[in-house]
C-alpha positions in Angstrom: 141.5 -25.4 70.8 141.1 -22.3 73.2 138.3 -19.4 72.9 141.3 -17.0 72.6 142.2 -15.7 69.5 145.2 -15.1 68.4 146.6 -11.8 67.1 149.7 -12.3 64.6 150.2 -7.8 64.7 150.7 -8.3 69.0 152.1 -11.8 69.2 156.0 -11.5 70.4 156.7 -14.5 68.3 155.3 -16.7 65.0 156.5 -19.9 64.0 155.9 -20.9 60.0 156.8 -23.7 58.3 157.1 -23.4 54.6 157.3 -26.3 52.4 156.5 -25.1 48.7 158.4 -23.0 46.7 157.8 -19.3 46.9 159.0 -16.0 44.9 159.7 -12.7 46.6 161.7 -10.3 44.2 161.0 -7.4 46.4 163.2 -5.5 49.0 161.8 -5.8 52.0 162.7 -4.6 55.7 162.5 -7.1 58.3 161.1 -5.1 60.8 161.1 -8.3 63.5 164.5 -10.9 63.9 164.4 -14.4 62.4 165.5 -17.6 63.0 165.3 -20.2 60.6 166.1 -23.4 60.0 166.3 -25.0 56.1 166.0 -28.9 56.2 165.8 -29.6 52.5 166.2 -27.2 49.6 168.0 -23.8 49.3 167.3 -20.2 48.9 169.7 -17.2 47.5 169.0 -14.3 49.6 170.1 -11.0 50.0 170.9 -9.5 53.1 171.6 -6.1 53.4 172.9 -6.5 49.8 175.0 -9.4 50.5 174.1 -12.1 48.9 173.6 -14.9 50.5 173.3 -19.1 49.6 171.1 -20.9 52.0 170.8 -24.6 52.1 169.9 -28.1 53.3 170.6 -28.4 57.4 172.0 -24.7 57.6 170.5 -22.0 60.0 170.1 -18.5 59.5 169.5 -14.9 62.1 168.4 -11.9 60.7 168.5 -9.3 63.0 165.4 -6.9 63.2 165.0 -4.2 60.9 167.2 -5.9 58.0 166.7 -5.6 55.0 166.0 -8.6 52.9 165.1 -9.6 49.4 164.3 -13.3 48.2 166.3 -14.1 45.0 165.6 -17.8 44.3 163.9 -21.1 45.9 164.3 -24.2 45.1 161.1 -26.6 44.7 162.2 -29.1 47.2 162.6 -26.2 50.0 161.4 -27.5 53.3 162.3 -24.4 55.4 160.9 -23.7 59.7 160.8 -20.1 60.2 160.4 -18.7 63.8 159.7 -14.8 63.4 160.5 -12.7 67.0 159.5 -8.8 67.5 161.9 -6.6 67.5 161.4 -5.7 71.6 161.4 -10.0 72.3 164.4 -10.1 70.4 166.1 -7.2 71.8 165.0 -8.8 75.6 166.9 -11.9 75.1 169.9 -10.1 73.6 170.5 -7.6 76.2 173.0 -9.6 78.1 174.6 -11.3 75.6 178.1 -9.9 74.1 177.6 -7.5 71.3 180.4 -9.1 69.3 177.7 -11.9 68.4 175.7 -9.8 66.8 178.4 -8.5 64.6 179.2 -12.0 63.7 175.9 -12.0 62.6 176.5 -9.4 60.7 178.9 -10.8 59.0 177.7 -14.4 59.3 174.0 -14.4 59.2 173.8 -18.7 57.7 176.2 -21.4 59.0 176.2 -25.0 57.6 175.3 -26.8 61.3 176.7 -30.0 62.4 174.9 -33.0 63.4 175.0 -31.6 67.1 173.8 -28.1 65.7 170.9 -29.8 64.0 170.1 -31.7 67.0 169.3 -28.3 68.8 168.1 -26.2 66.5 165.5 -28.8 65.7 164.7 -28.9 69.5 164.7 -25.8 69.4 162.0 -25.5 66.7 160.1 -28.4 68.1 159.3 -26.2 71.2 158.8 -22.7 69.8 156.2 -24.4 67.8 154.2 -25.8 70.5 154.7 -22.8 72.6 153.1 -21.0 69.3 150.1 -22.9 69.5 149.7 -23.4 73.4 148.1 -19.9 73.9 146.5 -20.7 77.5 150.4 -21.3 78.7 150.4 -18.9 81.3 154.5 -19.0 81.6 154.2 -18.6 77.3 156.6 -15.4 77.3 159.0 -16.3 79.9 159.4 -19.6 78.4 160.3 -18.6 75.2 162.4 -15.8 76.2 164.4 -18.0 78.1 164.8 -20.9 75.1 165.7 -17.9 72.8 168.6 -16.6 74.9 169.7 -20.3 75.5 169.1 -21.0 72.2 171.6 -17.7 71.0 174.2 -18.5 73.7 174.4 -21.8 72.1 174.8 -20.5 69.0 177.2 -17.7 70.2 179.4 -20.5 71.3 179.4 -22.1 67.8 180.6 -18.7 66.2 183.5 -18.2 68.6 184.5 -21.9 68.3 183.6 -23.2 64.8 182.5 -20.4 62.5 184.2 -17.3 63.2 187.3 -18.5 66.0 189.3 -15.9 64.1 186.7 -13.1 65.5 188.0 -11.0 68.2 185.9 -10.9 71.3 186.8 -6.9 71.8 184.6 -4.6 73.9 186.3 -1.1 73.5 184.0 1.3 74.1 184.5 1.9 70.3 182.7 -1.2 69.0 180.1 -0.6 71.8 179.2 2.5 70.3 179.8 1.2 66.5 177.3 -1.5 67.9 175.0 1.6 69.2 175.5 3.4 66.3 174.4 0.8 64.1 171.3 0.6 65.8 170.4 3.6 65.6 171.1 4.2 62.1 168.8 1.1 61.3 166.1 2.8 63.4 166.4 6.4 62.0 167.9 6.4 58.3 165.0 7.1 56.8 164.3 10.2 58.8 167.6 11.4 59.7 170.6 11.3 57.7 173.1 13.8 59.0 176.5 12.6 60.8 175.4 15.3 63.6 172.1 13.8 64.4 173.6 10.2 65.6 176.9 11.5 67.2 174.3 13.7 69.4 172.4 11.0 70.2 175.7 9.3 71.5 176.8 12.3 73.1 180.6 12.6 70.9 181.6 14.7 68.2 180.7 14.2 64.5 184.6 13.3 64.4 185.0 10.8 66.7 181.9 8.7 65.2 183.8 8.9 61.7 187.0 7.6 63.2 185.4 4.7 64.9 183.4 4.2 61.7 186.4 4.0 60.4 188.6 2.2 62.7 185.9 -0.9 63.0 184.2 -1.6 59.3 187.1 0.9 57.2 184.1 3.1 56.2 183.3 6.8 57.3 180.2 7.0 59.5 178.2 9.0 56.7 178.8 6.4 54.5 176.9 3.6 56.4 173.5 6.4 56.7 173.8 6.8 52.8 174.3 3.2 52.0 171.1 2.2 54.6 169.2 5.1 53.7 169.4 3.7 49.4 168.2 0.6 51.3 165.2 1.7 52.6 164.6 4.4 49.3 164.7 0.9 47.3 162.4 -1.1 49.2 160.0 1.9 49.1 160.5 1.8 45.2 159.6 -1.6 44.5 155.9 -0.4 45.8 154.8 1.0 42.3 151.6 2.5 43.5 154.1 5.5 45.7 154.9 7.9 43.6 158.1 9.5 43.6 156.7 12.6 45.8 155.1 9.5 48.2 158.6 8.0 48.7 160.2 11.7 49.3 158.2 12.5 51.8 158.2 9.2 53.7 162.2 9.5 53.5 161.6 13.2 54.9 163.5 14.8 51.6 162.3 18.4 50.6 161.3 17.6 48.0 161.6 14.1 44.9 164.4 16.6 43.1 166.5 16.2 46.2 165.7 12.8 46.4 166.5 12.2 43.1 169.9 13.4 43.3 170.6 11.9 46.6 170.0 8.5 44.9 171.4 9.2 41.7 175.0 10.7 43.7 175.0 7.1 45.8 173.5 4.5 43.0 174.8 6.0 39.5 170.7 6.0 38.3 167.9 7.7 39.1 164.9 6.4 41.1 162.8 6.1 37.8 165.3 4.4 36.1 165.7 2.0 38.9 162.1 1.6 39.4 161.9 0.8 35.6 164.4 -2.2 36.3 162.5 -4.0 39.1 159.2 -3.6 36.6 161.5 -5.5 33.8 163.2 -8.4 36.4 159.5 -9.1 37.7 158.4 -9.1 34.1 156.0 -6.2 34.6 
């Protein structure tokens, strides 16, 4: 074993394997990408608010700063997680096509076939040793390079298999829906004015809203609300913030505002939604 020791807060990537049941009712936001691999078992997830069923031999990619929320595990889950920083991840993906990722979007958990589970179990197999061989001095540019193989061979199974119907369009719309998208993930819970993003992409507050629009057949404001109730409820399933604790973190004048921010997008109020995560988790 080496004299180093290994930091999991600076480490680009982890790799778990998980093989017990677990619970997880909380929201929570991914703030690295994953990519995992469930042998036996299966898990219902949510995703963004899509739910989603994982199960023996599929994989799975969330993206970085998704959020996620466990909503049941089987006891036979044998599940191998490998857990990538958000500025790894974004490495390996600059040079792959965009319209991947919004597959992913869309597609985060594919069924695999025997060839798929070949390689992802490869895959696994060396990411794992990597993970433990901390005296590598190539580490980094090993992994980075099995990642972005690892996603163009995936990338190739979406456009053939899982999503041939998918159009492989660049516009320079869906590259700044794509750019968008990111940003919004990065700066909801600060910033949730149409102006403040269509700056940032140097267009008008217009032409964001008709791409919006034209792409995913929502305005652009609605997709900062609906991630910004995201991040409000993961915030809310910590009981020890108070209401004023989640306002300001979410930069809101004040937990009045907040209040009727969340209540305008979800129908209840914060309390009241608080009050049914206490009751699910049987607090």
């Amino acid at each position: 074993m080496s004299n180093n020791q290994r930091n999991n807060n600076v480490e680009p990537f982890r790799v778990v394997e998980i093989n017990h049941s677990f619970e997880d009712e909380l929201f929570n936001k991914n703030q690295n990408g994953i990519i995992g691999f469930c042998q036996r078992g299966k898990i219902d997830m949510l995703i963004n608010l899509n739910l989603i069923t994982i199960d023996s031999n599929s994989q799975f990619i969330i993206m970085p700063n998704t959020i996620t929320r466990i909503k049941k595990v089987s006891k036979d889950i044998s599940l191998f997680v490998l857990e990538i920083n958000d500025s790894l991840f974004r490495d390996v993906s600059v040079h792959i096509n965009p319209s991947f990722f919004r597959m992913l979007r869309t597609t985060p958990c594919i069924k695999l076939s025997p060839e798929g589970i070949k390689a992802i179990d490869l895959f696994m197999t060396l990411a794992k040793g990597l993970y433990n061989d901390i005296d590598n001095l190539y580490r980094q540019q090993i992994i980075r390079s099995a990642l972005n193989a690892f996603l163009l061979f995936t990338y190739d199974r979406y456009q053939r298999f899982y999503c041939p119907d998918e159009k492989i369009n660049e516009t320079a719309r869906n590259k700044i829906f794509d750019r968008f998208i990111d940003l919004v993930h990065h700066n909801c819970s600060t910033q949730r004015e149409v102006s403040f993003y269509a700056d940032k992409l140097c267009i008008s507050n217009k032409y964001l809203t008709d791409i919006c629009h034209n792409v995913v057949g929502v305005s652009a404001k609605k997709i900062i609300d609906s991630l910004s109730i995201l991040e409000i409820k993961v915030l809310l399933h910590n009981t020890q913030l108070s209401m004023q604790d989640i306002a300001n973190q979410m930069a809101f004048p004040d937990q009045s505002y907040m209040g009727r921010f969340f209540k305008r997008c979800e129908g209840i109020s914060p309390s009241t939604f608080r009050k049914q995560v206490i009751n699910e988790m049987g607090g």
